[in-house]
C-alpha positions as CSV (number, residue, x, y, z in Angstrom):
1,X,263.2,94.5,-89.8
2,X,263.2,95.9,-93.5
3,X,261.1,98.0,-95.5
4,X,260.1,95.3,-97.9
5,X,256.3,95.3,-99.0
6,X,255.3,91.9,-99.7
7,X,253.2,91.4,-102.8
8,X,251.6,88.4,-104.1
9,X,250.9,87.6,-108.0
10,X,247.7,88.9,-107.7
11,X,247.9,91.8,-105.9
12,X,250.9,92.2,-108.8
13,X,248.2,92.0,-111.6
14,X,246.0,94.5,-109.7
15,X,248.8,97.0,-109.8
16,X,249.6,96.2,-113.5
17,X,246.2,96.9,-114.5
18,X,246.1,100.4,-112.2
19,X,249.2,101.3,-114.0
20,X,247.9,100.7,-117.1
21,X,250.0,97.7,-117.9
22,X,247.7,95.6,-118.6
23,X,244.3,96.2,-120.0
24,X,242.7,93.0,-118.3
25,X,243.5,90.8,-114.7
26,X,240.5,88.2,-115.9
27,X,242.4,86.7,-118.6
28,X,245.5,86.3,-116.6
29,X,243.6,84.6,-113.9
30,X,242.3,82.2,-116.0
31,X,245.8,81.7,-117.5
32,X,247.1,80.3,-113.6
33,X,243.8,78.5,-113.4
34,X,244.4,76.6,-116.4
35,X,248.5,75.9,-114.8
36,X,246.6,73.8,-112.2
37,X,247.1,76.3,-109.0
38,X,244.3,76.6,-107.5
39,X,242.2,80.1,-106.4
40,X,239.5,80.1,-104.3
41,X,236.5,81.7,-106.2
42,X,236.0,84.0,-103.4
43,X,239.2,85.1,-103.7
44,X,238.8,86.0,-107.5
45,X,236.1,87.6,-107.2
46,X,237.5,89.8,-104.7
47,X,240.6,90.0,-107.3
48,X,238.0,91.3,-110.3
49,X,236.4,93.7,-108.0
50,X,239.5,95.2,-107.3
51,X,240.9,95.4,-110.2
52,X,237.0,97.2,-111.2
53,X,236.0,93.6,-113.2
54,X,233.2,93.1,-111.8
């Protein structure tokens, strides 16, 4: 098929933060927890460590 890399919104944080777009992934997260979609808490926590939050 294509080329395409699929990225989901957090994996799109985790990049901002890498390219020094954003200083922070937490506060973001809890911004789409607060919208009512739900994240496992495994899940962010694996986020966080990622992004070197935790």
């Amino acid at each position: 098929m294509n080329q395409i890399k699929v990225v989901g919104s957090l994996g799109v944080l985790i990049q901002a933060k890498k390219a020094g777009l954003i200083d922070q992934v937490k506060p973001r997260l809890d911004q789409i927890a607060q919208s009512q979609i739900f994240m496992a808490p495994a899940l962010v926590s694996a986020v966080l460590a990622m992004a070197g939050e935790q």
